[in-house]
C-alpha positions in Angstrom: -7.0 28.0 -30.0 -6.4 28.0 -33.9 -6.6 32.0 -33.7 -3.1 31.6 -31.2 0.2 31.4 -32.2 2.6 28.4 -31.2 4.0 30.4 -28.2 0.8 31.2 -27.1 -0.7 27.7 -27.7 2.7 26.4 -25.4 1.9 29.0 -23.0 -1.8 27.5 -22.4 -0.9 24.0 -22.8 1.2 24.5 -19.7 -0.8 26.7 -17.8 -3.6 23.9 -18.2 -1.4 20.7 -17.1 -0.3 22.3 -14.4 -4.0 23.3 -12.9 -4.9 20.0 -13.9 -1.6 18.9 -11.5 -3.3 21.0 -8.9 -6.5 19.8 -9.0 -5.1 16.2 -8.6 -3.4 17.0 -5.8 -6.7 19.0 -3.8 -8.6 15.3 -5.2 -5.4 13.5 -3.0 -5.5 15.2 0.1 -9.4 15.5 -0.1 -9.0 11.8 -0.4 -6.2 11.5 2.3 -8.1 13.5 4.6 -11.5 11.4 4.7 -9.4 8.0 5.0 -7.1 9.2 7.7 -10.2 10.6 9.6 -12.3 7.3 9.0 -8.8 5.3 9.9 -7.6 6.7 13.2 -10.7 8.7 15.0 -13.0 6.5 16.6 -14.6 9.3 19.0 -15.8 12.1 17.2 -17.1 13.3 20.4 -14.0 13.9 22.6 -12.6 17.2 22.3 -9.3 15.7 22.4 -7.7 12.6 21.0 -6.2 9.8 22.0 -2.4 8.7 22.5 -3.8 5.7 20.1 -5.5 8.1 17.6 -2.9 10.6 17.5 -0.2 7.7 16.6 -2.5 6.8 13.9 -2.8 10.2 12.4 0.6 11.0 12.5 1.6 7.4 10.8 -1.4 8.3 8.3 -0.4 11.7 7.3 3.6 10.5 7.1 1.7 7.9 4.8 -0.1 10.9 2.6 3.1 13.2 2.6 5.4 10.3 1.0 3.0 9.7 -1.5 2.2 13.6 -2.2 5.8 13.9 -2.7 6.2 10.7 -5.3 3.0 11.8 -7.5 5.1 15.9 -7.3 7.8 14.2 -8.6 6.0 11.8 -11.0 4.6 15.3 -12.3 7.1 16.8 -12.6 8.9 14.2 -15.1 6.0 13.8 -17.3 
């Protein structure tokens, strides 16, 4: 990077933290995913899910989209 100018070096700097913002994000839905799975489905085997597991998913993924949207905005003012 000592071969780039300052523009460049911004330009890259940027380009970094925000793949780095992406690829904490993917970690928190991956993450998400597996707990509201292990959380709220308790039948793998049905083919369809329950009144109880599909409360549980829907509470789960309100849960992950509320705190998707504070670690965004925590991002984004860093």
């Amino acid at each position: 990077m000592a071969s780039f100018d300052d523009r460049t070096k911004q330009e890259l700097q940027q380009f970094i933290e925000a793949e780095s913002a992406k690829a904490q994000l993917q970690s928190t839905v991956h993450e998400f995913t597996g707990r509201c799975w292990d959380t709220c489905i308790f039948d793998a085997k049905s083919n369809q899910l329950s009144a109880r597991e599909s409360s549980c998913l829907q509470d789960c993924v309100g849960r992950f989209i509320d705190t998707s949207v504070l670690i965004v905005k925590r991002l984004q003012n860093s």
